[in-house]
C-alpha positions as CSV (number, residue, x, y, z in Angstrom):
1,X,-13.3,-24.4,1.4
2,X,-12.4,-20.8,2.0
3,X,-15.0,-19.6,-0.5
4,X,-17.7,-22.2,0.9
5,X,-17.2,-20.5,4.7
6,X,-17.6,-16.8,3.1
7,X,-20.7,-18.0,1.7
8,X,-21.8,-19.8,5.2
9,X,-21.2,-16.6,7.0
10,X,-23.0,-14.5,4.7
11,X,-26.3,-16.5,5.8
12,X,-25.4,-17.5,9.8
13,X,-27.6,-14.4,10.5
14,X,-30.4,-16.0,9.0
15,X,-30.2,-19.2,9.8
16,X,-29.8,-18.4,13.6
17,X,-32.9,-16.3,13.1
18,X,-34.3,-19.5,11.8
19,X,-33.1,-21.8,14.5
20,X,-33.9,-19.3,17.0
21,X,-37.5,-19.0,15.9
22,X,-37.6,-22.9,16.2
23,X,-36.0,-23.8,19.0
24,X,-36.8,-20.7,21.3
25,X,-33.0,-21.2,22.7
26,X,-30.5,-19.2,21.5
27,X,-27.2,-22.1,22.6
28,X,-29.8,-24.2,20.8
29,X,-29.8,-22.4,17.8
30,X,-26.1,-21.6,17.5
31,X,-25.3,-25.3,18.3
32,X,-27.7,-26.6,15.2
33,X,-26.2,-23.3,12.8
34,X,-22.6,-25.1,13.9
35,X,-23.8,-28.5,13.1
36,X,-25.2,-27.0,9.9
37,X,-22.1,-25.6,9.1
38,X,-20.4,-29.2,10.0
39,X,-22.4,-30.7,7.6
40,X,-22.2,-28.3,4.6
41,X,-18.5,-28.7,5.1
42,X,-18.4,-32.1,4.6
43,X,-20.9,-32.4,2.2
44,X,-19.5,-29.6,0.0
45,X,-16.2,-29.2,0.7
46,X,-15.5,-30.6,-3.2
47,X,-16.2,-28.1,-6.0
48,X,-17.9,-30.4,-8.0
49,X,-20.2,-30.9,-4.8
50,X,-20.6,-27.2,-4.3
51,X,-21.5,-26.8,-8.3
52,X,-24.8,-28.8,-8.2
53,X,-26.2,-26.4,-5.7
54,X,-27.9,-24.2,-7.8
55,X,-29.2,-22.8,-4.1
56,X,-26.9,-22.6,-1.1
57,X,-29.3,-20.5,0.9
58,X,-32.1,-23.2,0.6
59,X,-29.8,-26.2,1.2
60,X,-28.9,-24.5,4.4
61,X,-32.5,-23.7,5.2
62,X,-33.4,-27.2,4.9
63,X,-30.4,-29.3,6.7
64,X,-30.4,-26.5,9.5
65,X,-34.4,-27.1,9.5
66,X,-34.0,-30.9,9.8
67,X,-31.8,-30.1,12.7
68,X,-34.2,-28.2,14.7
69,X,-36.7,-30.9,13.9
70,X,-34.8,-33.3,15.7
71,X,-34.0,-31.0,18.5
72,X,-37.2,-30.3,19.0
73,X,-38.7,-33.3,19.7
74,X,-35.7,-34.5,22.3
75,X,-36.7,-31.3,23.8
76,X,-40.4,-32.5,25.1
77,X,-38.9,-34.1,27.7
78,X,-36.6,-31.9,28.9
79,X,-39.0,-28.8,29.1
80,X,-41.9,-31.1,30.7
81,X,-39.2,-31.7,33.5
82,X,-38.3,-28.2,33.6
83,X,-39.0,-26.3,37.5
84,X,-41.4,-23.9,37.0
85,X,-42.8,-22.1,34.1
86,X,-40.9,-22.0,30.8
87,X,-39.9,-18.8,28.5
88,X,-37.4,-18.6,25.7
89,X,-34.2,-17.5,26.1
90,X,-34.9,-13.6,24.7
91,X,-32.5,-12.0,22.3
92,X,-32.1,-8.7,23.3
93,X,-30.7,-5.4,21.7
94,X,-30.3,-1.6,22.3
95,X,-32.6,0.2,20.9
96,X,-32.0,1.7,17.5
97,X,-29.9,-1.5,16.8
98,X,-30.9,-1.2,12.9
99,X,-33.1,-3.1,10.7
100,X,-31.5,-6.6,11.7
101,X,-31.6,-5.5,15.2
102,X,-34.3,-8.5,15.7
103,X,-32.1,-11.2,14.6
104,X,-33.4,-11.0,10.9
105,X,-31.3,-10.5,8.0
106,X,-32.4,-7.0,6.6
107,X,-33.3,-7.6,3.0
108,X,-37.1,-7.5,3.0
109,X,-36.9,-10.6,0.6
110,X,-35.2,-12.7,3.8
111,X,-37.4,-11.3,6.1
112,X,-40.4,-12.6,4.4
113,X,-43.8,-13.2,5.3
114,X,-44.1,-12.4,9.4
115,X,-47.3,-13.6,11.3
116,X,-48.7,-10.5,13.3
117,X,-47.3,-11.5,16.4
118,X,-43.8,-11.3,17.3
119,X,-41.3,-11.8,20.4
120,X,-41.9,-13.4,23.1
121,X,-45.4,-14.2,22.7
122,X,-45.1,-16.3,19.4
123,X,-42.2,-17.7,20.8
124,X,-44.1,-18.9,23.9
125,X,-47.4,-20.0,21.8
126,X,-45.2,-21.9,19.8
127,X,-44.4,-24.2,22.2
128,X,-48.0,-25.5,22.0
129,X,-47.3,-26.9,18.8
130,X,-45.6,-30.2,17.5
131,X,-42.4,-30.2,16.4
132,X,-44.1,-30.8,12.8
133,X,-46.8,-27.8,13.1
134,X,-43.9,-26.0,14.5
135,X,-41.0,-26.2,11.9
136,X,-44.1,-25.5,9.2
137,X,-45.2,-22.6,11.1
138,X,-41.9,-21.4,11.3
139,X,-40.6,-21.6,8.2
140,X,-43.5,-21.1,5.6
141,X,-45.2,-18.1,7.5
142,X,-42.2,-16.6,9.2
143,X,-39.5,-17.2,6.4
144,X,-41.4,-17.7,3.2
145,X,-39.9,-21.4,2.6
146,X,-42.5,-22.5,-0.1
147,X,-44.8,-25.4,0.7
148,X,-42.8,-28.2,-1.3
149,X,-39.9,-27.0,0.9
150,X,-41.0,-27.3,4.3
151,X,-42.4,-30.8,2.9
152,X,-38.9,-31.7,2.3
153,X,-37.9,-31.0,5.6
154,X,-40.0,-32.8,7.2
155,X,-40.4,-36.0,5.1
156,X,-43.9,-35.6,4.0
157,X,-46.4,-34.3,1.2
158,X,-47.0,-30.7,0.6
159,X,-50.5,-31.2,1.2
160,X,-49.4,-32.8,4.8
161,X,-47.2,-29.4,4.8
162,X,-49.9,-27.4,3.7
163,X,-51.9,-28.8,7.3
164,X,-49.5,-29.0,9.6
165,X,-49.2,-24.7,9.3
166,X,-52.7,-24.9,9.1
167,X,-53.3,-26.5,12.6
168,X,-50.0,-24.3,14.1
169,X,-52.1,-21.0,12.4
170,X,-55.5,-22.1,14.5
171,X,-53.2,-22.7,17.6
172,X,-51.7,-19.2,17.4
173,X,-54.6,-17.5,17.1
174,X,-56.3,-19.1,20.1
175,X,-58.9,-17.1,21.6
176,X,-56.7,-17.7,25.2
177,X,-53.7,-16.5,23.1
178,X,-52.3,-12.8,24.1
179,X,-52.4,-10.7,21.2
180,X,-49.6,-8.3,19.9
181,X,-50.2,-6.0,17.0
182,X,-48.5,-3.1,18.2
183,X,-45.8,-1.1,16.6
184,X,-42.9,-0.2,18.3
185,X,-44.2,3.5,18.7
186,X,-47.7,2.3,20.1
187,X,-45.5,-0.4,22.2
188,X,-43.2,2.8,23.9
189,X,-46.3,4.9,24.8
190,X,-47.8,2.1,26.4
191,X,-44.7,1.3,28.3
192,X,-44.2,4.5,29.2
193,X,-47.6,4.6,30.8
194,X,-46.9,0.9,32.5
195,X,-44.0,2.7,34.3
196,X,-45.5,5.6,35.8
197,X,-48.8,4.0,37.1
198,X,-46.1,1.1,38.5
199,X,-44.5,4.2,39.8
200,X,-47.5,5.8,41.3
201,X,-48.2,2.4,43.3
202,X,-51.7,3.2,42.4
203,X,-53.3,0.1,41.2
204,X,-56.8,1.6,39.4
205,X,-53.9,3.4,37.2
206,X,-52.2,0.6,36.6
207,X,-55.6,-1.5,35.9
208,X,-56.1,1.2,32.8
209,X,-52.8,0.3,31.1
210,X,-53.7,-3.8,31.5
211,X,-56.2,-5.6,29.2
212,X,-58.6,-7.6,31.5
213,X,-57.3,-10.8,30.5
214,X,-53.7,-10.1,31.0
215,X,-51.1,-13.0,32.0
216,X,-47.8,-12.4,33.3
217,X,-45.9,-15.7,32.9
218,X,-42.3,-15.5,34.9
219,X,-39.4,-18.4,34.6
220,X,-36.2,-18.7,36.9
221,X,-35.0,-22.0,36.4
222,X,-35.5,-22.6,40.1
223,X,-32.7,-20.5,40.8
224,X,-35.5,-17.8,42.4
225,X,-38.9,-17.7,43.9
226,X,-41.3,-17.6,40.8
227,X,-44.9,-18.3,40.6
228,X,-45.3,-22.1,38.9
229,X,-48.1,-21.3,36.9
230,X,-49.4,-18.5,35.0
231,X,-51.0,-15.6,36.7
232,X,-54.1,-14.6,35.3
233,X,-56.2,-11.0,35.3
234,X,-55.9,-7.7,35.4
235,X,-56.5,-7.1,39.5
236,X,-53.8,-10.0,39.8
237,X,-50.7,-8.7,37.6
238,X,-51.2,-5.5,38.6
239,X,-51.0,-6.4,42.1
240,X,-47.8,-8.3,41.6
241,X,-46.0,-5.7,39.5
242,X,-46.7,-3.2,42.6
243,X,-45.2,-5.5,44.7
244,X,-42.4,-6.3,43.0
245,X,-42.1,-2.8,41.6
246,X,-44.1,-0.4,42.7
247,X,-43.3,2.8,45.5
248,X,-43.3,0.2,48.6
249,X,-42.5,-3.0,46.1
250,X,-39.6,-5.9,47.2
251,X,-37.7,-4.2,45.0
252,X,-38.3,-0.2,44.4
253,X,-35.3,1.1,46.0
254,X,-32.5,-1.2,44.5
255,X,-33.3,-2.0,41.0
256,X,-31.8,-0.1,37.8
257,X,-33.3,-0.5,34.0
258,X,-33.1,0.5,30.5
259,X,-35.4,0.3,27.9
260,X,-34.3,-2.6,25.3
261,X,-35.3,-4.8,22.0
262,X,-36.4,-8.4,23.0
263,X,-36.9,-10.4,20.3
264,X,-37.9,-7.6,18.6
265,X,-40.1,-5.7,20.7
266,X,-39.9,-3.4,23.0
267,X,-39.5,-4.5,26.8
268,X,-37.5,-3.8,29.6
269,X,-33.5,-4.9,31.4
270,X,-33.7,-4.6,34.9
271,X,-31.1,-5.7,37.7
272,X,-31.3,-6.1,41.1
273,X,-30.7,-7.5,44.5
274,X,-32.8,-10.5,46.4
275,X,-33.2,-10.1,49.5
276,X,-30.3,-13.1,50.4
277,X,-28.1,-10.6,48.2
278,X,-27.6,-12.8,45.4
279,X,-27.7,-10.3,42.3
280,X,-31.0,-11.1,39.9
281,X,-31.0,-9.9,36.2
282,X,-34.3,-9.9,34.7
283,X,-35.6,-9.2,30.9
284,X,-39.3,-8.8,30.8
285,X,-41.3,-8.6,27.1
286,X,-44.6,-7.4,26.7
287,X,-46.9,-8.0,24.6
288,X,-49.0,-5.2,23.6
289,X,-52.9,-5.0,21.6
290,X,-54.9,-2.3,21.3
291,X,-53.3,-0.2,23.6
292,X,-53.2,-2.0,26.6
293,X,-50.5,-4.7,27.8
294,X,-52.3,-8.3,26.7
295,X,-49.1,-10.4,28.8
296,X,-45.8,-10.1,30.5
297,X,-42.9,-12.4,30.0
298,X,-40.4,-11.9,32.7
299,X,-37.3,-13.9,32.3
300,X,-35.4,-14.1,35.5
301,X,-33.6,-17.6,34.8
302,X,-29.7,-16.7,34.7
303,X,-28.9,-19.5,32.8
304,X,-31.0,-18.4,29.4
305,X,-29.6,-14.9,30.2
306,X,-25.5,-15.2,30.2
307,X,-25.2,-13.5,26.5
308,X,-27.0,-10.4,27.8
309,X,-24.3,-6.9,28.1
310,X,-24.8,-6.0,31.8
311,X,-26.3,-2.8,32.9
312,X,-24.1,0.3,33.2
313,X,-23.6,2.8,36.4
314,X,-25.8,5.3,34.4
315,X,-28.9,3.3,34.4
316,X,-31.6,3.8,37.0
317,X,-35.5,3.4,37.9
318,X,-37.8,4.2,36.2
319,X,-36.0,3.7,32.9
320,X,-34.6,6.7,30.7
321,X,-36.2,6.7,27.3
């Protein structure tokens, strides 16, 4: 049993990565890794059991898999209830956190095949998809799992596999859907840029750094004020971001920031003060396309952001790259 948990814990890295990807909730995740682990245990706890695993990573892959499967179709109901708009609970990181600094295990063989767009906004596109187009998305395109895999998970053909990530691929790349293609040193200049025209509370400067379909999408549980749909268009965001951020905005004198990883990507931890005094802690992601910001993904939901290190004395506005 000792050996079988050393083996667990040399993939829990992955397979939260996995779950993560799937379930766009990081308790979610770790609560189907656990159950994954729960079931390896009892399943292989006898050598002889353990033996005719000629693959431990892939068994994982699939019963964790299955697990997300199931989670995500309870979920439906529970996030078409939900107040307000909807965002992943963002994994976040200091910058310069490393090659696994995303939540991916570093060997380039486990990191396998990524779609172009990362963080946030494939997490968020995702959740146009079935649970099925989902979990073949997910693990075929992000995680290599070959074809006849993903069929196994989800009780079907590998041609019925083979569809499913088809259908997911056409949702992703949506015409509606933001893009993100940056790298990370395209994704800092352009940040850079969103600071100081949000700084300059000039909003034609602001309008350059904004593609003209931009959406900024915020969640907060219902705990704070939040817009309950999507707001759409360069003119718009921009004139919301000076509000909230800008020279004169709700909150230019009191907020403090740092430049972080979210799932990934560059973005930005900010914290706060509403104006009843109750403290607000916000992660925004961005995505960014051709050198302008194509969405905005502000999570301000306290619940989804618990695991996140609070801010020290030391940070301020506008951030310190």
């Amino acid at each position: 049993m000792r050996n079988l948990a050393t083996e667990f814990e040399a993939e829990r890295g992955r397979l939260l990565a996995v779950a993560h990807r799937m379930l766009g909730s990081r308790a979610e995740a770790e609560d189907a890794v656990q159950e994954t682990w729960l079931r390896c245990a009892a399943a292989l706890a006898d050598p002889g059991a353990r033996a005719e695993i000629r693959e431990l990573s892939a068994w994982l892959t699939t019963t964790c898999a299955r697990i997300c499967l199931d989670v995500l179709r309870s979920a439906r109901v529970r996030r078409e209830a939900y107040p307000g708009q909807w965002l992943p609970e963002p994994v976040v990181s200091p910058l310069g956190g490393g090659p696994s600094s995303d939540g991916y295990a570093p060997d380039p063989a486990d990191r396998a095949v990524r779609t172009e767009q990362v963080g946030a906004a494939l997490l968020v596109v995702l959740e146009r998809l079935t649970p099925e187009q989902r979990v073949a998305l997910v693990l075929h395109d992000v995680f290599a799992v070959p074809f006849a895999g993903v069929a196994e998970v989800l009780g079907t053909t590998e041609v019925s596999a083979r569809q499913l990530a088809s259908r997911a691929r056409r949702a992703v790349a949506a015409p509606d859907v933001p893009r993100h293609t940056a790298d990370l040193a395209e994704q800092r200049r352009v940040l850079e840029a969103f600071v100081v025209a949000t700084e300059s509370g000039e909003l034609d400067q602001l309008l350059q750094v904004l593609a003209p379909d931009v959406v900024f999408v915020g969640d907060s549980g219902g705990h704070f004020p939040a817009a309950r749909r999507p707001v759409l268009g360069a003119d718009a965001v921009g004139r919301l971001t000076l509000g909230l951020f800008g020279r004169t905005g709700r909150y230019a004198q009191r907020v403090r920031s740092r430049p972080v990883l979210v799932d990934g990507v560059l973005g930005l931890q900010m914290e706060t003060t509403h104006s009843d005094g109750r403290p607000i802690r916000l992660v925004t992601a961005f995505a960014v396309h051709e050198g302008r910001i194509t969405a905005i993904y502000n999570q301000l939901n306290p619940e989804k952001l618990a695991a996140v290190v609070a801010l020290g004395d030391d940070d301020t506005w506008p951030p310190r790259w």
